[in-house]
C-alpha positions in Angstrom: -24.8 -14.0 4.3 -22.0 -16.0 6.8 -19.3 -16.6 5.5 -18.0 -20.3 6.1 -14.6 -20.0 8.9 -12.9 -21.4 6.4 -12.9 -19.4 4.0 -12.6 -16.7 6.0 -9.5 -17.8 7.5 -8.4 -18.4 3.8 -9.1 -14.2 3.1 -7.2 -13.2 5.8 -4.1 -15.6 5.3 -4.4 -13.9 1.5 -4.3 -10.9 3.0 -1.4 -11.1 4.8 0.5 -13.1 2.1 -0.5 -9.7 0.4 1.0 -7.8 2.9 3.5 -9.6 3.2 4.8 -9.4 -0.1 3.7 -5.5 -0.3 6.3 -5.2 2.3 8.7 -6.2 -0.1 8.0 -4.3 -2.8 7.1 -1.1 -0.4 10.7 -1.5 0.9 12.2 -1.7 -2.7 10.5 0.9 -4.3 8.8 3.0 -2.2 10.5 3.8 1.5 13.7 5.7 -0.2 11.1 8.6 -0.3 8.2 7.5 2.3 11.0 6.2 4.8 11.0 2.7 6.4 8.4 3.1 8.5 5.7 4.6 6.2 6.7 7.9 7.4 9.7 10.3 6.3 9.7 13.2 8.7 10.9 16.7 7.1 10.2 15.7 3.4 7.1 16.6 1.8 6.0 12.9 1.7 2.6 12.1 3.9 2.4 10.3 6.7 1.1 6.7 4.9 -0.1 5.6 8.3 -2.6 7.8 8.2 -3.7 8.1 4.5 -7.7 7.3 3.9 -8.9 4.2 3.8 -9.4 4.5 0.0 -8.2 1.5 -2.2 -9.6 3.5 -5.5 -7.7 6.9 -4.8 -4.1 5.2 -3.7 -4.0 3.0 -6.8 -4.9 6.0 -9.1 -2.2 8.3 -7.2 0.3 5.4 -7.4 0.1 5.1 -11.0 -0.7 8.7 -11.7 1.6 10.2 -9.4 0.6 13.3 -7.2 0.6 17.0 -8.2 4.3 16.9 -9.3 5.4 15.9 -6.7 5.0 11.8 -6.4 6.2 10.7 -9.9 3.7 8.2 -11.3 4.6 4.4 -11.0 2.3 2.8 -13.5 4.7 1.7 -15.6 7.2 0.2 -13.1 4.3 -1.4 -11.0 1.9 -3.8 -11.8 -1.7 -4.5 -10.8 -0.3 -6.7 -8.5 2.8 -5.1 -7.0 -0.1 -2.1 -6.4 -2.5 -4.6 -4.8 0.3 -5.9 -2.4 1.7 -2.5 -1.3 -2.0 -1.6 -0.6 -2.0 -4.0 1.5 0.6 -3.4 3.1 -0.1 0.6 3.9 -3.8 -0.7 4.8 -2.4 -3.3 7.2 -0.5 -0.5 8.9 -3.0 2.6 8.9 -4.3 4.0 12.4 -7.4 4.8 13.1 
């Protein structure tokens, strides 16, 4: 199935209204540990440039946290503030 131009212009200007506003919250809540640039070299943090592309398992570790050592976030991030820093990280990954 095509989708219309349009509409797919639409998706990616959501998309990077998404990011956009992932950068925010990323910036706020997230880079005192993962450092600015989605990277904090010497800590224990990974490298969030190259994380899997894997929607599913970041949202679960984000709220969940991460064997003791990422501190869950569910109840200081929404759905939405998840979605957006998603986006964000996504936006940024290398191949």
């Amino acid at each position: 199935m095509l989708i219309p131009a349009a509409a797919q212009q639409s998706t990616a200007i959501d998309l990077q209204g998404q990011a956009d506003q992932g950068k925010v919250t990323y910036a706020k809540k997230c880079s005192h540990c993962h450092g600015p640039n989605l990277m904090n070299s010497g800590t224990i943090t990974p490298d969030l440039r190259a994380i899997p592309d894997d929607k599913a398992r970041f949202v679960t570790t984000v709220k969940n946290g991460k064997n003791n050592k990422m501190p869950p976030w569910g109840d200081i991030l929404n759905e939405q503030e998840i979605a957006d820093v998603w986006a964000f990280v996504s936006s940024r990954r290398t191949p």
